[in-house]
PASE-845202 format. One line per field, with one value per residue (C-alpha): residue number from 1; x, y, z; residue in three letters. Coordinates in pm, 1 decimal. Layout:
// residues N
loba <- [NUM,...] $
x <- [X,...] $
y <- [Y,...] $
z <- [Z,...] $
marti <- [ALA,...] $
***
This chain:
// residues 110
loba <- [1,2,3,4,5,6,7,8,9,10,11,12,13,14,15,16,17,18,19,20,21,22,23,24,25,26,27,28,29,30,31,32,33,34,35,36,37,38,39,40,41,42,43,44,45,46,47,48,49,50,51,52,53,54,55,56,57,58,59,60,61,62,63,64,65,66,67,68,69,70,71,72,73,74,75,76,77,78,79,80,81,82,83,84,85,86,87,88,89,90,91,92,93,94,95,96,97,98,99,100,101,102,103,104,105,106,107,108,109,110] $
x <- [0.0,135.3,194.6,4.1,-42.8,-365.1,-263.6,-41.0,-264.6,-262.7,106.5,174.3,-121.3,69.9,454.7,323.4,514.8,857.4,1095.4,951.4,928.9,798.7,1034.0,903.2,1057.3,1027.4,680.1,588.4,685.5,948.0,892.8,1158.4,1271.0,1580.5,1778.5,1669.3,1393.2,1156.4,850.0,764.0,414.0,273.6,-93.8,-284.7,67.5,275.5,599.0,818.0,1170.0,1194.5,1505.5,1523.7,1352.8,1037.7,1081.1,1027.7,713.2,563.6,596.9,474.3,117.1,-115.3,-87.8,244.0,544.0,858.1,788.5,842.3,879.2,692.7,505.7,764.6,1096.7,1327.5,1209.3,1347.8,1587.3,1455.8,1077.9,750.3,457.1,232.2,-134.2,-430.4,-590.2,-247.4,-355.5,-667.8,-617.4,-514.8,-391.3,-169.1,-32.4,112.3,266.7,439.4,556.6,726.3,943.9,1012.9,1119.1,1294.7,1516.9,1586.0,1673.0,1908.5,2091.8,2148.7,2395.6,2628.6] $
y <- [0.0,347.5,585.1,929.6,1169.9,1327.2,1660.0,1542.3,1633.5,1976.3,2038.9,1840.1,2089.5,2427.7,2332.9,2174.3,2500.9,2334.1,2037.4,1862.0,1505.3,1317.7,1027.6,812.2,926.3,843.0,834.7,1078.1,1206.5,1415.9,1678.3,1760.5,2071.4,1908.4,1746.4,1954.1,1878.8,2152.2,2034.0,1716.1,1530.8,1374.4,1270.9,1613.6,1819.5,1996.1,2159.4,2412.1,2424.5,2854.8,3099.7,3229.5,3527.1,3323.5,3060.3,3339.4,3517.5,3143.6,3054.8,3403.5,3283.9,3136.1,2734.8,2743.2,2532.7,2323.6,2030.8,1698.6,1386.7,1208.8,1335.5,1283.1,1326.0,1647.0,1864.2,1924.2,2184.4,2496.8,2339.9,2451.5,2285.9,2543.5,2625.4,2488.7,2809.6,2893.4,2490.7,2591.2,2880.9,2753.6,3111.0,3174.1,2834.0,2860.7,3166.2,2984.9,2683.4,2944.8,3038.8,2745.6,2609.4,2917.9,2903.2,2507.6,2615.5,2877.9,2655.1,2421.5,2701.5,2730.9] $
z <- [0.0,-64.3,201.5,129.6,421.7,440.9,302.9,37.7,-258.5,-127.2,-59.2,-444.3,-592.0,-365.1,-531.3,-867.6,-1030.4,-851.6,-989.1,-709.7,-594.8,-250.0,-95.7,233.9,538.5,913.3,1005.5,747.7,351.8,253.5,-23.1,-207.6,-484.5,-645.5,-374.5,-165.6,127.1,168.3,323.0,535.2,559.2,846.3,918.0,866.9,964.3,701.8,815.9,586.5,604.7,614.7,667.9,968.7,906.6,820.6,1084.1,1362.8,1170.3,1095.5,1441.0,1567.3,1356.8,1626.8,1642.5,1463.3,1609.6,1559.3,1317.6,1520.8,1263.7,1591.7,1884.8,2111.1,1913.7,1882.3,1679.2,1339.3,1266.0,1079.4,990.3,1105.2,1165.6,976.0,1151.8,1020.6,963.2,729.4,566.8,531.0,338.2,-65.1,-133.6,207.1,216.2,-114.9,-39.5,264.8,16.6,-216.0,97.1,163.7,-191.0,-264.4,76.9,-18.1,-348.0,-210.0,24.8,-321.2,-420.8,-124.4] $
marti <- [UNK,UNK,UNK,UNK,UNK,UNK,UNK,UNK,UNK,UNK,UNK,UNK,UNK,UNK,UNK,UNK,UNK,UNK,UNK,UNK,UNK,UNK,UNK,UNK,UNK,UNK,UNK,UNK,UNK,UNK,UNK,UNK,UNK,UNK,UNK,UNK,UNK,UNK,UNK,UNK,UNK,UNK,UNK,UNK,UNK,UNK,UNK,UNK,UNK,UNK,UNK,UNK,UNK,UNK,UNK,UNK,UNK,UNK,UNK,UNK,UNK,UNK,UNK,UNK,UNK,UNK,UNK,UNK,UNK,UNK,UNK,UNK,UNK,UNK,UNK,UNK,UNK,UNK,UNK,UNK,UNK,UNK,UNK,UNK,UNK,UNK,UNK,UNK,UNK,UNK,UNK,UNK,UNK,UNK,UNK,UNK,UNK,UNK,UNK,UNK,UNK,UNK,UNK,UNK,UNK,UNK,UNK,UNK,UNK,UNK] $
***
């Protein structure tokens, strides 16, 4: 049976503009621009890899906070677990996944 997290039609629909591709990871899916992870999938959470600068407005929005691959693990460095009321929103939430492509994308050139 293939793996699909609940919102994956969503996040596949928000980066279809992206060289993008999902891989099985952990608990959860990995979304990837290139060879670069930008986005990972679990049950109905989506977090986005962001820059600094985006990590602390995401996490400022009410509900946002560090992605955690599993409820009790560390959470993961530079991702965050976006609010449903950002998931909710088509418009906003692709907004948030251009960030978050475009800072992957970055990082591929350092």
């Amino acid at each position: 049976m293939v793996y699909r997290p609940i919102r994956y039609e969503q996040m596949m629909k928000a980066a279809e503009s992206f060289d993008v591709r999902a891989r099985r990871m952990f608990a959860g899916m990995g979304i990837y621009t290139g060879e670069k992870m930008f986005a990972y999938l679990v049950g109905e959470d989506i977090g986005l890899k962001l820059s600094p600068e985006d990590a602390q407005q995401a996490l400022g929005l009410p509900g946002a906070e560090p992605m955690r691959p599993e409820p009790d693990s560390e959470p993961m460095p530079h991702y965050v677990r976006m609010p449903k009321e950002v998931l909710d929103n088509f418009d906003s939430f692709s907004g948030w996944v251009q960030r978050s492509a475009d800072y992957a994308r970055s990082k591929q050139l350092h």
